[in-house]
N, C-alpha and C positions, 0 to 999 in steps of 0.2 A: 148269646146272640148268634142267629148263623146269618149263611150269607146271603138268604133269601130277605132277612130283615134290611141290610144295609145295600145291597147290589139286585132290586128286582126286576132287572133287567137282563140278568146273565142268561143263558140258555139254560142252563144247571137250574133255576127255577122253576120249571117245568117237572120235576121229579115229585113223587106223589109222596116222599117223604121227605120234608123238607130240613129236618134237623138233621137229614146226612150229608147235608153241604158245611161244611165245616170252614171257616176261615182263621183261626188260631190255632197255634199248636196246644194239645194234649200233653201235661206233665205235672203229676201229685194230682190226678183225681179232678182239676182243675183244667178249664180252658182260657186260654193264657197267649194277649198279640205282646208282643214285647214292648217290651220297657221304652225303648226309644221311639217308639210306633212306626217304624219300619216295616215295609212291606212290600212284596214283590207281585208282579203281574203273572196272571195263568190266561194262553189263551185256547182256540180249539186249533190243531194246526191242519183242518180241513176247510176251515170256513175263514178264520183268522179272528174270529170274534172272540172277544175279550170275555173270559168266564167270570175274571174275581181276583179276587188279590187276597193274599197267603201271608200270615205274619211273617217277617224275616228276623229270625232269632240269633243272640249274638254267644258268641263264644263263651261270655261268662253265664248265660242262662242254658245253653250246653254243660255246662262242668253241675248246675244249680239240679239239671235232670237225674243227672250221677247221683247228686245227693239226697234225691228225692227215692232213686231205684235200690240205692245203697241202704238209705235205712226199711224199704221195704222189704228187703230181703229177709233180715234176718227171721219173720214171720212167717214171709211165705215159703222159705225153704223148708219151715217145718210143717205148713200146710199138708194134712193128710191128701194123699194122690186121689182116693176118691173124691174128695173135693177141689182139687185141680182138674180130676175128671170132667165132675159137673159142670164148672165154670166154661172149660173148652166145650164141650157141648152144647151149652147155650150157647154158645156164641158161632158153632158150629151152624144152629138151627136158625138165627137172628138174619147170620148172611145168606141163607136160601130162601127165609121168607122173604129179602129184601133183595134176591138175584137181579130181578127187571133195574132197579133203579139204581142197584152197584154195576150193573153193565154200561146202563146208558150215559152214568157218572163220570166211566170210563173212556167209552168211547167219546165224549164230548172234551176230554181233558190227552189223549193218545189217541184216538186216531183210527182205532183199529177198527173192521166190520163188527157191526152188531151182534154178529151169530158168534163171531171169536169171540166179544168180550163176554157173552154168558156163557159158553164155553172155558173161562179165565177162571169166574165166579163159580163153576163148580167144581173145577179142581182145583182152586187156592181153601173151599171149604171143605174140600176131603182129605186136606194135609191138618186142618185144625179136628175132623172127625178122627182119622187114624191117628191122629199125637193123643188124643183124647180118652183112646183105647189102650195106644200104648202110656199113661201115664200109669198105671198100677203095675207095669212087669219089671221095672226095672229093682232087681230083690239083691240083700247078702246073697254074697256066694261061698261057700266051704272049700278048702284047700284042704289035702292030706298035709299035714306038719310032717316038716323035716327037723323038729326038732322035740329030745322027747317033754313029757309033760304042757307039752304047749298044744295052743287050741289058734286056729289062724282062718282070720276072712277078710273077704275084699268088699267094701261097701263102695258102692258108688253114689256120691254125693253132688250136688249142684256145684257150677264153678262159682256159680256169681254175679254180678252184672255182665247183663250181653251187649255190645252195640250191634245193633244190626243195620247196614246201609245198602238202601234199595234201587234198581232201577227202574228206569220209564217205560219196558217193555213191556213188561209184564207187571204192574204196580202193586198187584193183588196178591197175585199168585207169590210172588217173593217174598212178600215180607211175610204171608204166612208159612209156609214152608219153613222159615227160620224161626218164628215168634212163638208158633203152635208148640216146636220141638222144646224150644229155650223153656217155655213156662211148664210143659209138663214133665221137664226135668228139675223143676224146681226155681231155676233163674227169673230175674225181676230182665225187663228191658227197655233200652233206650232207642228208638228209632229215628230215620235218617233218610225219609224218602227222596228221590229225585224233585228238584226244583220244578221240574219243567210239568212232573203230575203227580202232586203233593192230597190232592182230592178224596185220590181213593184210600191212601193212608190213613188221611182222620175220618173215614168216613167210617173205617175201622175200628179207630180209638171209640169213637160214638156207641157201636154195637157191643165194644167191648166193655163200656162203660153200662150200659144195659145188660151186661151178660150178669154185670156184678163182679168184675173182678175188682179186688181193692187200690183204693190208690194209691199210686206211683210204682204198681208191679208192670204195666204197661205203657211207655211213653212216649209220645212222637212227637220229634223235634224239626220244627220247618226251618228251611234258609240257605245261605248258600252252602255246600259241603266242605269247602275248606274252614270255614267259621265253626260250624259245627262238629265235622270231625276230627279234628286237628288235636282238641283238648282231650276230645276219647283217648285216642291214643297214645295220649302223654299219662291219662291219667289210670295210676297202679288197679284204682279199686274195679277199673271194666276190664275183667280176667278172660273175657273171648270177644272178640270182633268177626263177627261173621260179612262179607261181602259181597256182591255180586256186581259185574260190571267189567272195565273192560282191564287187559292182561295190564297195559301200560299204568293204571289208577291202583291197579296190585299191587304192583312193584311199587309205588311210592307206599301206600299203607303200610306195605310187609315193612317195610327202612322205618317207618316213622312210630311200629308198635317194637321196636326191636328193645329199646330200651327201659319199657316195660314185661317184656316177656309174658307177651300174651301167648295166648290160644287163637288160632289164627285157623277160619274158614272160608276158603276163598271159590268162586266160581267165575271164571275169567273167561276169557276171549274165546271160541271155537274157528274152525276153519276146517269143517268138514267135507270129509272126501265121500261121494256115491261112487262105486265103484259097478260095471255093470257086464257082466261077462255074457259071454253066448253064450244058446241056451235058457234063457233067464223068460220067463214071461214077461213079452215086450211089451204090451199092453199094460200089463201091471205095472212094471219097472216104469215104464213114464210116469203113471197117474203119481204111485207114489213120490217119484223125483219132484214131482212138479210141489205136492206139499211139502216136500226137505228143503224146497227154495221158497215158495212165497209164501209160506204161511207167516202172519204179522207184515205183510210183503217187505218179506226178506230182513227183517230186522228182528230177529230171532239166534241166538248166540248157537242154537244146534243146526241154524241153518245151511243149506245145502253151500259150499263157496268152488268145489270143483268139482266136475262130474265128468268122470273117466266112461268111456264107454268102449270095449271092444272093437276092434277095428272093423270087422267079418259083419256086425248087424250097427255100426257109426251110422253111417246112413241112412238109416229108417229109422231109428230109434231119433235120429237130430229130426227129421221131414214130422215123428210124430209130436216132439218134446216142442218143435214152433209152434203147428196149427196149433195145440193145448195152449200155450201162452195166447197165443194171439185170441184166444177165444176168453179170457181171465178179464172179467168186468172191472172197472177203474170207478171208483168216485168215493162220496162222503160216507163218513162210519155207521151213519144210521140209515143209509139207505140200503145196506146190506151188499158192498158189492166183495171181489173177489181181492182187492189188492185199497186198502185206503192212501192216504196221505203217509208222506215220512213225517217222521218228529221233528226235524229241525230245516233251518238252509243247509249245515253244513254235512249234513246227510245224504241232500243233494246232488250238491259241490262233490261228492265223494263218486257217487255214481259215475257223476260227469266224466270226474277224472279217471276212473280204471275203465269206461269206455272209450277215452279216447286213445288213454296210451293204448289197451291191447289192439285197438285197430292200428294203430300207429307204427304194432312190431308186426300185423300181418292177419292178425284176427279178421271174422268174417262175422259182419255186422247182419243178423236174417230179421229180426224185428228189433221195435223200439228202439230205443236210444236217444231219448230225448224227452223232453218235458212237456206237460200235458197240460191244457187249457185252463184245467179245474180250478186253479189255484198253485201257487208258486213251491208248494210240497207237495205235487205230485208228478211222478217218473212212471214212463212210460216202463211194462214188463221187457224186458229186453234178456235177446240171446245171441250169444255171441259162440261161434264155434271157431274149430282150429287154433284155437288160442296157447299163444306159443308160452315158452316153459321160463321164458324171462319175466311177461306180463307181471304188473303189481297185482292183479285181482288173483294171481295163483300163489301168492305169498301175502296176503292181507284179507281179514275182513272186510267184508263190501258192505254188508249188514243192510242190503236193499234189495231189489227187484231184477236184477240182476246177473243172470246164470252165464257159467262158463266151462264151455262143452270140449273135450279136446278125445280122440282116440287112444288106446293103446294096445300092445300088440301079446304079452305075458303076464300071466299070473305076476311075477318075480319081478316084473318091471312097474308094474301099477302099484304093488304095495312098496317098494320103496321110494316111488313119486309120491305117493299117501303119506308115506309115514315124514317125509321132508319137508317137515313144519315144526316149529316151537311149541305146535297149539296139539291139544290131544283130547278132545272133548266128547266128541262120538265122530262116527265111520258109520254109512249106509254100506251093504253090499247085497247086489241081486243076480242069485245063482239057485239052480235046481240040482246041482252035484253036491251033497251029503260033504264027500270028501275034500272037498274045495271050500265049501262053507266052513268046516273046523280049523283048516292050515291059514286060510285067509283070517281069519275072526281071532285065530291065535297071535300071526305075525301081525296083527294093526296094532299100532300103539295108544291106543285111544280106549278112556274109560269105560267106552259104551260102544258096543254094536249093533246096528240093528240090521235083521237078515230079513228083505223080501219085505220089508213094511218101515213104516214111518215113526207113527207113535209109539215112543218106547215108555215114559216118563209118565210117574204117579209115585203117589204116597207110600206104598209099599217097596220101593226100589232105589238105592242106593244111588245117587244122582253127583256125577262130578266127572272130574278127567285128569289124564297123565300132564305131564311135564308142564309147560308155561301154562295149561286151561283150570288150573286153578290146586286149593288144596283139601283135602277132607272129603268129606260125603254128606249132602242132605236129602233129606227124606229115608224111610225105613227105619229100623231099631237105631243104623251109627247113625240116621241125624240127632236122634235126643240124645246116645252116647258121647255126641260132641261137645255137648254142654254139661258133662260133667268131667268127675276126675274121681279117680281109683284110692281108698283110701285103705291102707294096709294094719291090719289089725292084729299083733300076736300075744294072745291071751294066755295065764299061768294062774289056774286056779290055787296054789300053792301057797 
């Protein structure tokens, strides 16, 4: 039954394919509301209208997926990779014929503009086409033996069961980035999408169910995530937990797998610094700042949260970086504007507050700052400059619409303001000096740099960051290499 049978009244009916509205979770090949018939609301958080209701799954049908992913394993790890190939490739092909109504799915359940969510839907299905490719290269590898008469290799083998737990930012794009990698390393998986847009998760399961992969090698678990994940992590047989989401939800999972001795991938909190020197094409250097802050308006973990700007061109570069905000269209996700709703109240409440403390230490308020008619999730784009060095928005994710502009006067002084975070996820920097680009890009402590542009991030490129911004790498060869383990082999014909 989907949800177009018992809710035809949600907006989500409207989709031209109606069995990818899902209202059960996905687990053993089987769609499944739970036992208690518990259920949770989803709504649009542009309009506030109510989408549907999502089975709410309990802790012991949590541990019941494990057993369903546990005994699929042991088949599908032997499953020849061209045929994990195939599998990911239909299923690669399912979500591009299906792009229009996996966007508009989205945007009706998050928020985001129209053109971003089909923008989401083709690069969550280019992470399932390149895992799909890369499923045949992972080969034995030959050692020279250090010992004589012996013959020695390293096979790499699947870990296991995976859990993987999603966020609401990007619904799509997350969980295939992880799922793509897991399965054509061999791995069966449990999923864990956010409460809040659980939609595009089974809309998933559905395609994936159609792709023909067998059951209980992929399964999505609805409900709340302490319910849900709590028993992953207690339980031996899910040998990797992959995560995304925020540094503080890390820190508790990282405690709560410890005594299983997982395999632990984490992509946590960002708090990135633009850094923008004279010199620099000023024109440029705005346009792209202006996408390091609002794109997902501003609830994007690579998004822009400080923007250093040279002292010598501060002042035109702040007169250009307002007019560009203030020109950024506000409204609902289907009408395609530049900045939609936030995901929650307390998203809001957050804006609120780190504008009003940094005016409060001296900040200077040039637009926005305030809440906007449309509906009680959305904030106005707002910029704030001079924003002093105590401010919470220079030590915290804002994760909204929100920039904050401050001068500086040295190379040597802006990177070690940059680098005076916990968080290490990516670093913009825009400079036209060769030599300044390699010392700067060296000295930043963060994952990722990106010089003189915006979008760095795709299937082919090793996605993660330093210190508290999380652990591991996905996407490229190490995301599938994160779901396996190295298995040592020393052979004596003898």
């Amino acid at each position: 039954m989907t949800l177009h049978d018992t809710f035809p009244k949600s907006p989500l009916a409207g989709l031209d394919d109606a069995r990818l509205v899902r209202s059960f979770a996905y687990v053993g090949g089987k769609w499944r509301s739970a036992a208690s018939g518990a259920a949770f609301d989803v709504t649009d958080p542009g309009t506030g209208a109510w989408l549907g209701e999502v089975a709410r799954m309990s802790g012991a049908e949590a541990r019941e997926a494990v057993d369903v992913a546990d005994a699929a394993f042991a088949s599908w790890s032997l499953t020849l990779p061209q045929e994990r190939a195939r599998l990911l490739r239909r299923w690669y092909e399912l979500m591009m014929e299906h792009q229009e109504d996996l966007a508009r799915l989205m945007v009706y359940e998050q928020g985001k503009p129209v053109s971003e969510a089909r923008g989401e839907i083709a690069y969550a299905a280019d992470f399932v086409e390149f895992y799909a490719e890369e499923t045949r290269r992972p080969n034995i590898e030959g050692v020279t033996s250090h010992l004589p008469d012996a013959e020695v290799e390293l096979w790499r083998e699947p870990v296991g069961v995976a859990a993987l737990i999603t966020p609401w930012n990007f619904p799509t794009a997350m969980l295939t980035r992880k799922a793509a990698a897991a399965l054509a390393a061999g791995c069966t998986v449990v999923c864990h999408p956010s409460a809040e847009t659980p939609f595009s998760a089974l809309a998933l399961a559905e395609l994936a169910e159609r792709a023909g992969f067998p059951p209980g090698v992929f399964n999505v678990v609805t409900g709340d995530a302490p319910e849900i994940v709590t028993p992953w992590c207690a339980d031996p047989r899910v040998r990797v937990l992959s995560f995304t989401g925020s540094t503080e939800v890390g820190r508790l999972l990282y405690r709560q797998c410890a005594d299983t001795v997982k395999s632990l991938i984490m992509e946590l909190g960002g708090h990135a610094p633009v850094i923008v020197f004279k010199g620099s094409d000023l024109d440029q250097a705005v346009e792209e700042t202006m996408k390091a802050k609002f794109a997902t308006s501003g609830q994007d973990c690579l998004g822009a949260n400080r923007i250093f700007v040279e002292r010598p061109i501060y002042d035109a570069f702040v007169e250009k970086f307002v007019a560009a905000t203030k020109a950024l269209t506000v409204g609902r996700g289907m009408d395609d504007p530049d900045i939609g709703p936030l995901m929650n109240e307390k998203a809001v409440q957050k804006q609120e507050a780190h504008v009003a403390d940094a005016m409060e230490k001296g900040a200077r308020l040039l637009c926005g700052g305030g809440r906007l008619d449309l509906g009680p999730l959305f904030y106005a784009p707002t910029v704030l400059a001079d924003v002093p060095a105590d401010a919470a928005i220079l030590h915290e994710e804002t994760f909204g619409p929100v920039a904050a502009l401050l001068p500086f006067d040295t190379e040597e002084e802006v990177v070690a303001r940059a680098n005076a975070t916990e968080y290490g996820l990516v670093a913009y920097v825009h400079s036209m000096d060769p030599r300044r680009i390699y010392r700067v890009s060296r000295a930043l402590n963060f994952g990722m740099v990106a010089v003189n542009r915006t979008k760095v991030t795709g299937a082919p490129i090793p996605f993660g960051g330093m210190k508290q911004s999380g652990l591991g790498r996905e996407g490229a060869r190490q995301g599938l290499e994160a779901f396996t383990e190295i298995k040592y082999v020393c052979r004596d014909w003898a």
